[in-house]
VEXDREN-2710 file (C-alpha; in Angstrom, 1 decimal):
% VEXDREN-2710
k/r/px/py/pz
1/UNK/124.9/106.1/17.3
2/UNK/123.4/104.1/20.4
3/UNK/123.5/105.7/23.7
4/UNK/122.2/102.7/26.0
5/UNK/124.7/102.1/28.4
6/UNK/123.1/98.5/28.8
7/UNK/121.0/97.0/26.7
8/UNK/119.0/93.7/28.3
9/UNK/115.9/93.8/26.3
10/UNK/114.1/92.9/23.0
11/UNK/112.9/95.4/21.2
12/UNK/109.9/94.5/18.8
13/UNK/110.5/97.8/16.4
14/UNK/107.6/98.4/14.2
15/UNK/109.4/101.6/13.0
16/UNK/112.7/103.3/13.7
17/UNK/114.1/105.0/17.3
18/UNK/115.3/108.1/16.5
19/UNK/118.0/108.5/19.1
20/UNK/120.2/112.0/18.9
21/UNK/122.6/114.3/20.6
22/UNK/121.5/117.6/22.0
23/UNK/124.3/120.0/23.4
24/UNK/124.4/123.1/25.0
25/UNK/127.1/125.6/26.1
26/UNK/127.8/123.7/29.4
27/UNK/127.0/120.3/29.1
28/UNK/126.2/117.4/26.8
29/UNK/123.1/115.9/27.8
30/UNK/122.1/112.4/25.8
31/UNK/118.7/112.0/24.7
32/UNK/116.8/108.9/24.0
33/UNK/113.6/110.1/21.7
34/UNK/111.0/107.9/20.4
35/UNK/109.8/109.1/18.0
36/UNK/107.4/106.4/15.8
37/UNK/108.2/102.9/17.4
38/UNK/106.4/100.7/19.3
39/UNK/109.2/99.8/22.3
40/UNK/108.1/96.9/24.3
41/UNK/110.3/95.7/27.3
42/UNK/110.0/92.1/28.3
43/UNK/109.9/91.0/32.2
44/UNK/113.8/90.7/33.6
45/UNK/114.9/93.7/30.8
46/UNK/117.0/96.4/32.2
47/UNK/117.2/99.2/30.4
48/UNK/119.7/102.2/31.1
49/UNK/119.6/105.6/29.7
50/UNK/121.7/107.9/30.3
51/UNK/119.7/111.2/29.6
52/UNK/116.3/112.0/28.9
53/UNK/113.5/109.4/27.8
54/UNK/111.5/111.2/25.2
55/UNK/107.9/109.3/24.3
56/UNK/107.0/111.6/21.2
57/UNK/103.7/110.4/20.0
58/UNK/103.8/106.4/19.5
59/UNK/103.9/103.7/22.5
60/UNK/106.1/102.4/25.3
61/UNK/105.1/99.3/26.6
62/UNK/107.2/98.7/29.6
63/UNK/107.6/95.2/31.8
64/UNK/111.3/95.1/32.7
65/UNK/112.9/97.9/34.9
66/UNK/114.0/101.3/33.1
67/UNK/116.7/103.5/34.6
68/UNK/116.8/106.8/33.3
69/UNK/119.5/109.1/34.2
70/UNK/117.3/112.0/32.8
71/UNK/114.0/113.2/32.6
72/UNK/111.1/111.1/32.1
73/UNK/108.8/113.0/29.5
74/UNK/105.9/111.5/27.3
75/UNK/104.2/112.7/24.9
76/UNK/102.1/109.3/23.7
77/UNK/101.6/106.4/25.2
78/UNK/103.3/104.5/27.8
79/UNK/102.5/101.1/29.7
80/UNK/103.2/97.8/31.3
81/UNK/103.9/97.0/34.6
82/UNK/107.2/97.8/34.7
83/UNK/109.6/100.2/37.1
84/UNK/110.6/103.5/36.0
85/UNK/113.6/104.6/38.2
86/UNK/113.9/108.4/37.4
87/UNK/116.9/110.6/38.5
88/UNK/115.0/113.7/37.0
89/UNK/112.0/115.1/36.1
90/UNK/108.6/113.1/35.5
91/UNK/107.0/114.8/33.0
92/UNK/103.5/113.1/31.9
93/UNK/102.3/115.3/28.7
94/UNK/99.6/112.6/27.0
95/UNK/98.5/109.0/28.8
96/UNK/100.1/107.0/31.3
97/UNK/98.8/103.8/32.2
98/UNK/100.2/102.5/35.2
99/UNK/98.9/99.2/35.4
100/UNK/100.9/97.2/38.1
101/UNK/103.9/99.5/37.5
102/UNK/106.0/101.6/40.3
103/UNK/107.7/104.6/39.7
104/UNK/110.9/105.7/41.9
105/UNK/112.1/109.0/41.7
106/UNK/115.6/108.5/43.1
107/UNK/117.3/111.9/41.9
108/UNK/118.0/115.5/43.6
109/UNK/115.0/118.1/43.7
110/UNK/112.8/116.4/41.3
111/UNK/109.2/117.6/39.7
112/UNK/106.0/115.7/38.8
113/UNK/104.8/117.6/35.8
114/UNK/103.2/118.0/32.5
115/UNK/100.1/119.0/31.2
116/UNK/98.3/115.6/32.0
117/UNK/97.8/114.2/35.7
118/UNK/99.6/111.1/36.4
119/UNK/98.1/108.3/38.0
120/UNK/100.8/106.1/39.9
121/UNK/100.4/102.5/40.8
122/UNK/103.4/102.1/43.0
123/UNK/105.6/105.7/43.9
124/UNK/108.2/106.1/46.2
125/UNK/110.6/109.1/46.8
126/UNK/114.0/108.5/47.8
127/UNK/117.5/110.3/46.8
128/UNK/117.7/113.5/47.9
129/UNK/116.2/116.8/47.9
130/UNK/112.2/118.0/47.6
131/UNK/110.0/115.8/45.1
132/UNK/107.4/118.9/44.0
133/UNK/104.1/118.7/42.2
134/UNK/102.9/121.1/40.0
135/UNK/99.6/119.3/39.6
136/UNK/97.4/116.7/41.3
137/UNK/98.4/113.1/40.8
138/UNK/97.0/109.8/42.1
139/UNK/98.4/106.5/43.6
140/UNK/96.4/104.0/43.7
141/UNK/98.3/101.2/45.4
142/UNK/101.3/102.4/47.8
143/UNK/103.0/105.8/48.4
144/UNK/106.5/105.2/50.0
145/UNK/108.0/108.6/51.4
146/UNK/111.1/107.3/52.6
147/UNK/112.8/110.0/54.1
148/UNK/111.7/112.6/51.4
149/UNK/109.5/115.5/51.5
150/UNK/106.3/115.1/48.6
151/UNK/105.4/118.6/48.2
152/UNK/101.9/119.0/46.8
153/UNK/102.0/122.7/46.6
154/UNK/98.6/123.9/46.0
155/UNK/97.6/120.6/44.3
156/UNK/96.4/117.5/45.7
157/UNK/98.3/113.4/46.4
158/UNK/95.1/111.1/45.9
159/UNK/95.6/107.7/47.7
160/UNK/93.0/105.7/46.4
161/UNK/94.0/102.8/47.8
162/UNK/91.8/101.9/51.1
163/UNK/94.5/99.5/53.0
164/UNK/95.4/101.2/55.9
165/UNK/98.8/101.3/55.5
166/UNK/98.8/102.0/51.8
167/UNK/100.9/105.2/52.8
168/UNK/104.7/104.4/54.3
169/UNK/107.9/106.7/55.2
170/UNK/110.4/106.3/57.7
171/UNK/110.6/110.3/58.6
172/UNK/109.2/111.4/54.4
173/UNK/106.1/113.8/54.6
174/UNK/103.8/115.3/52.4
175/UNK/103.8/119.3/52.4
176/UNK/101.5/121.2/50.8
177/UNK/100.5/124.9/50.6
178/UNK/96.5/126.6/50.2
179/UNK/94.5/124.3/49.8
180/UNK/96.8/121.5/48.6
181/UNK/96.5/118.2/50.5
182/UNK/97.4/114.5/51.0
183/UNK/93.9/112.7/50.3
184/UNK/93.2/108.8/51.4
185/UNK/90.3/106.7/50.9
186/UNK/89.1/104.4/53.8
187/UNK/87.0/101.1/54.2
188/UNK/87.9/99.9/57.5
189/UNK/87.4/100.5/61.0
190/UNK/91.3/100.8/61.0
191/UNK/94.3/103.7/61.9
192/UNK/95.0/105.5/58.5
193/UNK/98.2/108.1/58.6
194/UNK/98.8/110.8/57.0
195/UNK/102.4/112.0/57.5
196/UNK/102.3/115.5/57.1
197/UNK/105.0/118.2/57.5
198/UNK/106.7/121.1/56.0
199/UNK/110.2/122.5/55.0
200/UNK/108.9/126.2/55.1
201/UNK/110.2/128.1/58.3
202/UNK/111.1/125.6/60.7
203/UNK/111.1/122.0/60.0
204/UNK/108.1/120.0/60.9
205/UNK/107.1/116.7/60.8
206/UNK/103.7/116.8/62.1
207/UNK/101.3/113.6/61.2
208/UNK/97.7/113.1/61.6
209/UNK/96.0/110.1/62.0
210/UNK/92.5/109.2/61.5
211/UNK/90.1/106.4/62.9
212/UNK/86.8/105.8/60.9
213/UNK/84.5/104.5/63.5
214/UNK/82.8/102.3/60.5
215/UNK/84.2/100.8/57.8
216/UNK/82.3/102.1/55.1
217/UNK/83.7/104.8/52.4
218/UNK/84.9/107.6/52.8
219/UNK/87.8/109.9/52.1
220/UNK/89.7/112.3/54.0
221/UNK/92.2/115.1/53.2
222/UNK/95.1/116.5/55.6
223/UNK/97.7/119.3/55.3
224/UNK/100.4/120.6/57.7
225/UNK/99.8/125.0/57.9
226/UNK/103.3/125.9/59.4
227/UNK/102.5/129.0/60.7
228/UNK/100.4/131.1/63.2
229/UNK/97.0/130.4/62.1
230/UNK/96.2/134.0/63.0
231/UNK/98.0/134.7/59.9
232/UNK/95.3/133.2/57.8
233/UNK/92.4/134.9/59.7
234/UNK/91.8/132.1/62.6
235/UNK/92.8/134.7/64.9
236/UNK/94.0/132.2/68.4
237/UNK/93.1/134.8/70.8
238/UNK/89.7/134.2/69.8
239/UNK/88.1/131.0/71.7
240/UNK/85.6/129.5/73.4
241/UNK/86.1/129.6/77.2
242/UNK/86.9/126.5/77.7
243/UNK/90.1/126.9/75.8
244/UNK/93.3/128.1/77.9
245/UNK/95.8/128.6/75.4
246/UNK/96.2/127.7/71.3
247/UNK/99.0/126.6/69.2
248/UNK/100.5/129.5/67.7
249/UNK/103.4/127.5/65.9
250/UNK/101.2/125.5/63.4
251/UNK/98.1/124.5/62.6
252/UNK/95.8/121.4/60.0
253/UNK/93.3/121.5/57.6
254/UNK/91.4/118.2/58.0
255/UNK/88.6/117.6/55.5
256/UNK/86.1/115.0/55.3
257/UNK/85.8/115.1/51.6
258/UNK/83.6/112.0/50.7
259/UNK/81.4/109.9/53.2
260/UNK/79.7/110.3/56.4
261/UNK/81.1/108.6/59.3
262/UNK/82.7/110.1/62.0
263/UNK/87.0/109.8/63.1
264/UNK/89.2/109.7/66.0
265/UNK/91.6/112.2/65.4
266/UNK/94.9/112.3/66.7
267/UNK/97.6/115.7/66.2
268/UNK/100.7/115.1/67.0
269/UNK/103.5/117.0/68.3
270/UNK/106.7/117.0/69.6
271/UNK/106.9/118.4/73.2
272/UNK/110.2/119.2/73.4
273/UNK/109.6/122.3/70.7
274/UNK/105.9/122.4/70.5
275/UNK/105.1/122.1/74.4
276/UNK/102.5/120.1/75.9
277/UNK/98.9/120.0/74.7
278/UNK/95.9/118.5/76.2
279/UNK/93.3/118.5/73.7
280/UNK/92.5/120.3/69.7
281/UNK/90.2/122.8/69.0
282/UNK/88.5/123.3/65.4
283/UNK/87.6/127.1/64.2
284/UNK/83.9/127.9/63.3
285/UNK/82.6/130.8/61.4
286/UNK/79.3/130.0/62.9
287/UNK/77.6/130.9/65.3
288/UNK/80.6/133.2/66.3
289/UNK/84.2/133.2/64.8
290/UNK/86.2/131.6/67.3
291/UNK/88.1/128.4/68.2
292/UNK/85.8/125.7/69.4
293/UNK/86.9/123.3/71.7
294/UNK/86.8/119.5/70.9
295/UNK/87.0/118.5/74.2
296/UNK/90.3/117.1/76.2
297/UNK/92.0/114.1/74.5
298/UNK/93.8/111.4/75.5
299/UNK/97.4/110.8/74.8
300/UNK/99.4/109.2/72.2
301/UNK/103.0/107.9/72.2
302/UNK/103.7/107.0/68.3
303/UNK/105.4/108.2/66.3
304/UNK/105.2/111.6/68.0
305/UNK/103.4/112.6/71.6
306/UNK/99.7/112.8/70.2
307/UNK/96.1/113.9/71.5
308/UNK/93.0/111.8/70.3
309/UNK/89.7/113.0/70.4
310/UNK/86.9/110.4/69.6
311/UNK/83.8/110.2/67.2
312/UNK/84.7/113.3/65.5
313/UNK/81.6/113.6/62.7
314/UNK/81.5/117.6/62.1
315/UNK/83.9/118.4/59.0
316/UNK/82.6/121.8/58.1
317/UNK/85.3/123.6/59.1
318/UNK/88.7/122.2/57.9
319/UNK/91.3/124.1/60.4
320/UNK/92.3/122.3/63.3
321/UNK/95.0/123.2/66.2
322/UNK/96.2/121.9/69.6
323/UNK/95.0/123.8/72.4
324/UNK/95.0/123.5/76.6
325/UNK/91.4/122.9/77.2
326/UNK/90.0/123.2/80.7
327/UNK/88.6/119.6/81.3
328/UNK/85.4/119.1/81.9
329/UNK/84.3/119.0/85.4
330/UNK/84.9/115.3/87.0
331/UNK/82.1/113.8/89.1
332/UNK/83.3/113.6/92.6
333/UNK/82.3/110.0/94.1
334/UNK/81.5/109.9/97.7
335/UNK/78.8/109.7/100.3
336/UNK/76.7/113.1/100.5
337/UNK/75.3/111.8/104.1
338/UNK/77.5/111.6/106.7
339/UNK/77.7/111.5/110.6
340/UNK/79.1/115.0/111.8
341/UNK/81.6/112.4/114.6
342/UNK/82.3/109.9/111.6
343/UNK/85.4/108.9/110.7
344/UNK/87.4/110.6/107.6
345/UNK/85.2/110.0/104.8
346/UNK/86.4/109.1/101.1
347/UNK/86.1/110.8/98.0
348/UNK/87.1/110.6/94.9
349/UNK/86.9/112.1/91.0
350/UNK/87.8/109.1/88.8
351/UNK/89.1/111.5/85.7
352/UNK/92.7/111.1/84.9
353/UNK/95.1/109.7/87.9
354/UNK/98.6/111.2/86.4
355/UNK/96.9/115.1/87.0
356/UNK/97.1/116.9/90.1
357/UNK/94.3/117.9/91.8
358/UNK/93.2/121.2/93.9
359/UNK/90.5/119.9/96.6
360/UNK/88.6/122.7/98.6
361/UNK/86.2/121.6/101.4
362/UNK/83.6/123.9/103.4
363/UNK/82.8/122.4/107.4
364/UNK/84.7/119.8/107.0
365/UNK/89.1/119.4/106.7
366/UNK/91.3/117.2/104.3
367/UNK/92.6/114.5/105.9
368/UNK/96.2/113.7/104.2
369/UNK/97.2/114.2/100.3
370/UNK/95.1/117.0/98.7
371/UNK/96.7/116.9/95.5
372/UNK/95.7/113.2/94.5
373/UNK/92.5/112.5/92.6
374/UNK/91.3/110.6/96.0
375/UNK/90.5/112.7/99.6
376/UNK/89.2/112.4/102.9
377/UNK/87.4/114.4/104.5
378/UNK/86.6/115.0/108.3
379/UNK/83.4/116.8/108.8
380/UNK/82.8/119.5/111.5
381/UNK/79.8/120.6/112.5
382/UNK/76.1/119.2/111.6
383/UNK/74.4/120.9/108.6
384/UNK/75.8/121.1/104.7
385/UNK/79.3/120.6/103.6
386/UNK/80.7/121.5/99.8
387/UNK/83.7/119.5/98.4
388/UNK/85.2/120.8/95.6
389/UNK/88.0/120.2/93.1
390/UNK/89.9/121.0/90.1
391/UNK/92.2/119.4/88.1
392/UNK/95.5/120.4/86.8
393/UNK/96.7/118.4/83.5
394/UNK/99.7/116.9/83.5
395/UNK/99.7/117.7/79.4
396/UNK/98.9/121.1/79.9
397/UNK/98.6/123.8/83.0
398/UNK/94.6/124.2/82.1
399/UNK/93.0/124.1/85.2
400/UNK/89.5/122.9/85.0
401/UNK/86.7/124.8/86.2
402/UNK/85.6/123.2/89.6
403/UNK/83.0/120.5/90.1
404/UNK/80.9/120.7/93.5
405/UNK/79.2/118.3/95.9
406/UNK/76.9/118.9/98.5
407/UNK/77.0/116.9/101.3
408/UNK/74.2/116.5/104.6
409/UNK/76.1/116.5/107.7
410/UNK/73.6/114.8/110.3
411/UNK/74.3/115.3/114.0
412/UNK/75.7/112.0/115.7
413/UNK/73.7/111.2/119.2
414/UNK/75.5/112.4/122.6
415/UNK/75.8/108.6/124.2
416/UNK/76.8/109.1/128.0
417/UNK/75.3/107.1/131.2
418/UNK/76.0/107.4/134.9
419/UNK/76.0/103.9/137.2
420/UNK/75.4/103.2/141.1
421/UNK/77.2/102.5/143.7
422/UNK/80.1/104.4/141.7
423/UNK/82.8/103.8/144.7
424/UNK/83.8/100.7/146.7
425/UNK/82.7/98.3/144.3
426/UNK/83.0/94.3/145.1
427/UNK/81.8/91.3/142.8
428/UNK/78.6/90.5/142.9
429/UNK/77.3/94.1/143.7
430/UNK/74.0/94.5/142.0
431/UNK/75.1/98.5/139.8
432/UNK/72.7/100.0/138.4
433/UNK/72.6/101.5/134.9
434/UNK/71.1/104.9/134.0
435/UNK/71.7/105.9/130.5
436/UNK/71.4/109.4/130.0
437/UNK/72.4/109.6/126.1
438/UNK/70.4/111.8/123.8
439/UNK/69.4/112.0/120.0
440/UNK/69.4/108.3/119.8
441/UNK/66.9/105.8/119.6
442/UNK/68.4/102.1/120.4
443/UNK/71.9/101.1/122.9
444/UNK/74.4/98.6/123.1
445/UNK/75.7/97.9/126.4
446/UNK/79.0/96.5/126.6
447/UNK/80.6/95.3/130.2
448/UNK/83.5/94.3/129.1
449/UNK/83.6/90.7/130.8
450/UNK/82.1/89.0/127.9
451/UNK/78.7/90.1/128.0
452/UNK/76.7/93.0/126.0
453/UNK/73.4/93.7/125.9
454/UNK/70.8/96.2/124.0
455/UNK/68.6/97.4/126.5
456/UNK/68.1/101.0/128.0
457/UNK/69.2/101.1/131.4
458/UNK/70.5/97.4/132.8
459/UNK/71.8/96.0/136.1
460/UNK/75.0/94.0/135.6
461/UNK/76.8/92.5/138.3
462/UNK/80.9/91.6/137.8
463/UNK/81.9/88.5/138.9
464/UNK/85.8/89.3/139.3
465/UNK/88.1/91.9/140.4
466/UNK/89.2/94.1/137.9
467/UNK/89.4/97.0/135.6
468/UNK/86.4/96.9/133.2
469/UNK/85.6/99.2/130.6
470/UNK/82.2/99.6/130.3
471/UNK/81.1/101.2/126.7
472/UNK/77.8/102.4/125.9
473/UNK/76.9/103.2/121.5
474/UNK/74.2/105.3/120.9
475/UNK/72.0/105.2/117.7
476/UNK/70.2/107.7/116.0
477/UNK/67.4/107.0/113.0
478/UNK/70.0/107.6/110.3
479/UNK/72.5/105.5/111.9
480/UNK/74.9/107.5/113.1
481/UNK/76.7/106.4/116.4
482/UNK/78.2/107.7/119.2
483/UNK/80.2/106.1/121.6
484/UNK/80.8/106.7/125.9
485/UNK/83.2/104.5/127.7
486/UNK/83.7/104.6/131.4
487/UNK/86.0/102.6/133.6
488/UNK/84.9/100.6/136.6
489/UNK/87.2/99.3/139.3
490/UNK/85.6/96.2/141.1
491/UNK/88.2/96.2/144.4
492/UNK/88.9/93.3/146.6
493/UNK/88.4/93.5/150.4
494/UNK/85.7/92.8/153.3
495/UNK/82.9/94.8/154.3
496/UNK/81.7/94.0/157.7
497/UNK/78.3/95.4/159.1
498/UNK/78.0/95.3/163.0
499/UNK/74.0/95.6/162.6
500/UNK/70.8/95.0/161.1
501/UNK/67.3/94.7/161.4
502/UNK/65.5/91.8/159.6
503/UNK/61.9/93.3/160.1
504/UNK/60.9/92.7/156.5
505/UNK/60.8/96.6/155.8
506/UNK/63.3/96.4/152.9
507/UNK/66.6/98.1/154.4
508/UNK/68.6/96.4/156.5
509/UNK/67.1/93.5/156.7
510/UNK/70.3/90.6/155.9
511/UNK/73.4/90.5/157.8
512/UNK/75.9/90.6/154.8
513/UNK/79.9/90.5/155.2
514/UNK/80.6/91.5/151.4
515/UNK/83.2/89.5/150.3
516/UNK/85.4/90.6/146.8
517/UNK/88.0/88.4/145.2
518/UNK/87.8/85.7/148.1
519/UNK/89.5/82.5/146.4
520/UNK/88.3/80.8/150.0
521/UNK/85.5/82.1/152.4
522/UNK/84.2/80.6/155.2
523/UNK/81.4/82.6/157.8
524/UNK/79.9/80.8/160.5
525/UNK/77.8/82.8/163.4
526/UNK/76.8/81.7/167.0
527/UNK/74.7/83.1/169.7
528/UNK/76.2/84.2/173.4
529/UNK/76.6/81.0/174.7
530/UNK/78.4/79.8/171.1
531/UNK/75.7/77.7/169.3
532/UNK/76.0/78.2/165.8
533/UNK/73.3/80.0/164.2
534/UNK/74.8/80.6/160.2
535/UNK/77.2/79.6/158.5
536/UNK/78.4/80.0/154.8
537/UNK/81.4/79.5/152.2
538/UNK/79.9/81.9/149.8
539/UNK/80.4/85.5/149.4
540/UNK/77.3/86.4/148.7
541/UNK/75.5/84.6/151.3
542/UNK/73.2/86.8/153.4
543/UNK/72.0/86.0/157.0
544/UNK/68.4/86.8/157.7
545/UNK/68.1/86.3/161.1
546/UNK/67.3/82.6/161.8
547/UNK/68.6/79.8/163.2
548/UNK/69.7/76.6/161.6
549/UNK/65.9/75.2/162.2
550/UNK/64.7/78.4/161.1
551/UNK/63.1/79.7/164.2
552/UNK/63.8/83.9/164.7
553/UNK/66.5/84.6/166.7
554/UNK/65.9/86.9/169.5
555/UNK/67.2/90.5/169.7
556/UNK/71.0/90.8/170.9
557/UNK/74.7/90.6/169.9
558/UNK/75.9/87.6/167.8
559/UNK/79.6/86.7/167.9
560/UNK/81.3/85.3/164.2
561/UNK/84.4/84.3/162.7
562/UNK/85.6/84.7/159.0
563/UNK/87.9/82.8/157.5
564/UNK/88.6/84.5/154.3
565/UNK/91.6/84.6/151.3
566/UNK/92.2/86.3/147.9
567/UNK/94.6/85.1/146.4
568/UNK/97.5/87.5/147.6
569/UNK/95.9/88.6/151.0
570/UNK/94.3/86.3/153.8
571/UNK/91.2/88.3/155.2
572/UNK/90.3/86.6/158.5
573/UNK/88.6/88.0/161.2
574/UNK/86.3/87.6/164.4
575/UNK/83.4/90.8/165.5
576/UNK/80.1/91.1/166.9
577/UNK/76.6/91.9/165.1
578/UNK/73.5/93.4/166.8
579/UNK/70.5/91.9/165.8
580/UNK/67.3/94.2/166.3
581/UNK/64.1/93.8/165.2
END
């Protein structure tokens, strides 16, 4: 009898094919056993069996596509670069060359098996239920997971194919248990994956991926531990002191297994069941037997919420976990001499922008936000000031331990001055000056009518009436400033004298009607029997006693008249002076 369902080959028989019925109390299961021929399947054949395949010592040589309903078991020798879609078990008992082959085990729970290890060109798992080893195998072009879970068990999935992406699933992992592992070779300065989970417990898909910082070989094996690592004697309470808190839900063996160069390592995790992690930490036996931290990571988006850390080179220790690790103390930015009168000064630790951030400052107060990683500080007093700050993860509620910075406060000069006159001021009064500032060692004068001026005391005379504010900055040697600012009325009116004494001795000595804001001004002065003796249309003009030909005028009373305006108010007037010598 023939049991092909189909039959779209050529068979080149060099003996008989044995094909027979075995039953058993429940079912009757067909089975297709080869017992001496040499089968050889042409490219295009399709070949249906509906049962087992049974290669009993003699050769298969397939090229076209075989579906077997059944268990795949050989016992001789199979080849070709065929397909081999397998609803049941692959059992490989004697030699299996895959060539350019691929193997799909499309069934329910389905084993790799036999007494030989297979070595796969092409495997995928798809159908349903776990695919299980019971021993190591080997795929040398491309593993495709599918959705399917590969457990290894205790045995090992070689990938010796180095293309990054050799290794593909939609949401398929490999599980193992002890030491069993997923193992890929690498070439390239490239992202390898290893999707990794396990069925045992709680579900997990949990990938790892590694970087090779050099494209060179090496190989690198990854397993999924779905359980408190405690249990296997990496007890989590015991860690380095940098380390806040550990995974207690899972943990990875990651082994460098061939090679030298280093990885970036990424773990990761979901967040909505695993929490929020910050950075891994590795056990060592030695020097102590503790968790080790690896340092605070950054994060990852794809496929899961992930934590890198970079340039990973020490593989002598294989279990690896995610932990909240206390990030390493930023470098705060910022001047460390300031002026104790400054304004806010700014400072900042350039370390992660999406943490918060605990500032803490000594003589001196935050100006603002104290939770961003940027400050301001006003400083008090002269003498030293400490900053410090700590950051709080947003992956994580590790705070770091705090990072310091001492900073010189330098006392700021006192700038202040007095001037005189200080009351009745016109235009054109001559003030004088007097700076009385301390702890600084040059000035800058300004008058506020357009003109400034560096020296230590000046005269300045204002030309207007008016409001000026007259500011005075002190400089000490470190450059720190200080700043006074006085105001100054210049009024407007007339000042009239009614004598003076033009002797030469220094006071008195001009006969002076002060004029301030006068728009029009006209003086003229006569003698007793009214010839003119002075006259003047400026302000400032002084009489000193002489007539028009310059000949002293004798001792006595003068008579004047003033003709005078601002330009709101007229000012006139008529008086007498007393000339004495």
């Amino acid at each position: 009898m023939t049991f092909f369902k189909k039959l779209f080959l050529k068979f080149y028989l060099l003996s008989f094919i044995y094909c027979s019925i075995l039953l058993n109390s429940v079912v009757a299961q067909p089975i297709c056993t080869n017992n001496s021929a040499v089968i050889f399947t042409q490219p295009m054949a399709l070949v249906t069996i509906n049962g087992d395949f049974n290669n009993i010592d003699t050769s298969l040589t397939n090229n076209g596509q075989m579906l077997i309903n059944g268990n795949f078991i050989n016992d001789g020798l199979v080849q070709g670069n065929g397909v081999y879609e397998v609803m049941g078990n692959w059992i490989n008992n004697s030699s299996f060359l895959c060539g350019i082959s691929s193997v799909i085990l499309k069934g329910g729970p389905q084993l790799i098996t036999g007494t030989q290890q297979t070595t796969f060109y092409n495997l995928s798992t798809t159908g349903i239920g776990v695919k299980t080893m019971t021993l190591n195998s080997t795929v040398t072009n491309n593993l495709n997971l599918t959705d399917r879970e590969l457990a290894t068990d205790i045995n090992t999935i070689f990938i010796t194919n180095t293309y990054p992406l050799a290794v593909t699933n939609s949401t398929g992992f490999v599980s193992s248990l002890g030491n069993g592992s997923l193992s890929r070779n690498t070439a390239s300065s490239n992202e390898y994956l290893f999707p990794v989970g396990s069925s045992l417990g709680t579900l997990r898909y949990r990938p790892v991926s590694l970087f090779p910082t050099a494209s060179n070989n090496n190989t690198f094996s990854v397993s999924l531990v779905n359980h408190n690592a405690t249990l296997d004697g990496y007890d989590i309470s015991l860690k380095d002191s940098t380390i806040c808190t550990m995974d207690s839900l899972y943990y990875h063996r990651i082994n460098r297994t061939t090679g030298v160069d280093s990885a970036n390592i990424t773990m990761y995790y979901d967040p909505l069941t695993d929490g929020n992690w910050n950075g891994m930490a590795n056990w060592k036996p030695i020097p102590l037997s503790q968790w080790i931290s690896m340092g605070v990571g950054t994060h990852q988006t794809t496929p899961l919420v992930g934590v890198t850390e970079y340039n990973w080179g020490d593989f002598s220790s294989d279990p690896y976990a995610l932990a909240t690790v206390s990030p390493s103390a930023g470098i705060i930015y910022g001047d460390t001499l300031v002026c104790n009168n400054a304004a806010p000064s700014f400072y900042a630790v350039w370390t992660d922008t999406t943490s918060t951030y605990v500032w803490n400052v000594i003589n001196g107060t935050i100006v603002g936000d104290s939770t961003s990683n940027v400050v301001y500080i006003d400083w008090d007093s002269a003498g030293v000031g400490i900053l410090s700050v700590q950051q709080i993860p947003l992956f994580g509620a590790c705070i770091s331990q705090p990072s310091f910075l001492l900073v010189n406060i330098i006392p700021s000069p006192i700038a202040n001055f007095t001037f005189s006159p200080d009351t009745n001021l016109f235009t054109y009064d001559l003030i004088g000056f007097t700076n009385t500032s301390t702890g600084a060692i040059t000035y800058q004068w300004n008058f506020n009518d357009g003109l400034v001026v560096a020296q230590q005391d000046p005269f300045h005379v204002f030309e207007n009436v008016g409001n000026y504010s007259v500011s005075l900055i002190a400089t000490n040697s470190f450059g720190c400033t200080d700043t006074s600012v006085q105001k100054i009325n210049i009024v407007e009116g007339i000042i009239s004298p009614n004598v003076f004494t033009p002797n030469d001795d220094g006071f008195n000595d001009y006969f002076h009607i002060k004029g301030s804001g006068m728009e029009v001004y006209n003086l003229k002065i006569y003698d007793r029997w009214g010839q003119l003796m002075f006259e003047s249309n400026s302000p400032s003009a002084k009489w000193d006693g002489k007539t028009l030909a310059g000949v002293e005028a004798s001792d006595g009373t003068y008579f004047y008249t003033l003709i005078s305006k601002s330009g709101t108010k007229d000012y006139n007037r008529t008086g007498t002076v007393t000339l004495i010598r």
